[in-house]
N, C-alpha and C positions, 0 to 999 in steps of 0.2 A: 070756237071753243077756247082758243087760244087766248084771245082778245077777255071772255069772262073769267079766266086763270088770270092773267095779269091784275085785272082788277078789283078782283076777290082781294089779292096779296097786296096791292097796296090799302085797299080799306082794311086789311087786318094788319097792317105794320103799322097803319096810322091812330089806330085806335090807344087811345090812354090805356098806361098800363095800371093795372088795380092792385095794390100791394094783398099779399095774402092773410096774415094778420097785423096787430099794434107791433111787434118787436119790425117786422120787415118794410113798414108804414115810418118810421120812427128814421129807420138806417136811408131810406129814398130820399128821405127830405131833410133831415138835419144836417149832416155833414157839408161844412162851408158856412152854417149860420152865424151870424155875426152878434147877437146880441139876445140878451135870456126873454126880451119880448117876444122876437119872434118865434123863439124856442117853444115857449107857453102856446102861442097859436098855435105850433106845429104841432103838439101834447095833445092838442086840445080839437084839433082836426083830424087825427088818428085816433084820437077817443069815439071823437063820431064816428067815424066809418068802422070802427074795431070797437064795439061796446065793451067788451069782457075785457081790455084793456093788456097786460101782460099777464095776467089768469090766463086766459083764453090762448096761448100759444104755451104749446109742450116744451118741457126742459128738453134742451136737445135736438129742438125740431129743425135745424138749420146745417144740421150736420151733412156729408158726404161728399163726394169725390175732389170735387173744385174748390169746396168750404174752406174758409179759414180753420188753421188747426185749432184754434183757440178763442176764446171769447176776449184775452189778452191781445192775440195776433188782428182780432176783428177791431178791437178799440183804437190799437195803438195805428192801422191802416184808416178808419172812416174818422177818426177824430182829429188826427195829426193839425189839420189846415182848420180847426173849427173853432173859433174865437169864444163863442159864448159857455160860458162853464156849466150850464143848465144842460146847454143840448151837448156837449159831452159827456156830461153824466147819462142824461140818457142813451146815449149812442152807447156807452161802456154796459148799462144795465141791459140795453135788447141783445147786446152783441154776447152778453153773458147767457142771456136766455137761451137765445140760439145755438151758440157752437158749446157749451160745456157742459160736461156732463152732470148730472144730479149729486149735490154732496151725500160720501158714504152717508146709508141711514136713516138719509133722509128718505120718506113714504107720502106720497101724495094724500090730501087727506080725504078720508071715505065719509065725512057728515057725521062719524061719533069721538068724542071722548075716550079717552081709554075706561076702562069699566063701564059705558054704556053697553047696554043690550039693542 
């Protein structure tokens, strides 16, 4: 029993980890790229795998205990070392997604116009 416990745990350490949407796909892989090409791949392979792109991940959704306070604190830690000025822009926009809160006022939008019915 012992022996299928052990290697349960190593095929589930070994297994690729799957980012859970584009903002947390974006923070795995950019930070340390070196250049806005590979930047683009990296946009653009997060795209695949995250169709809804940063739509698809909640304002906020990155927040809690261990979190960066801030979408500032998240940028200025995964971008520091990141040469390419593409993939720190995006590293700053997911990390904004993620850890900060929704500007006052702002309302998600529901499909109407104001004065639609």
């Amino acid at each position: 029993m012992m022996r299928h416990t052990l290697l349960l745990s190593a095929m589930l350490a070994s297994a690729p980890a799957w980012a859970a949407n584009y903002a947390s796909c974006v923070l795995d892989k950019l930070p340390g790229v070196a250049n806005d090409v590979a930047a683009q791949a990296v946009h653009q392979v997060c795209l695949s795998e995250h169709p809804g792109g940063l739509e698809g991940v909640q304002q906020g959704a990155g927040r809690g205990f261990l979190a960066p306070k801030s979408g500032a604190d998240c940028t200025a830690k995964r971008a520091a070392d990141t040469r390419s000025n593409q993939a720190a822009y995006l590293i700053g926009v997911a990390c904004r997604r993620l850890y900060d809160d929704a500007p006052p006022g702002l309302k998600p939008f529901s499909g109407k116009l104001d004065g639609e019915n």
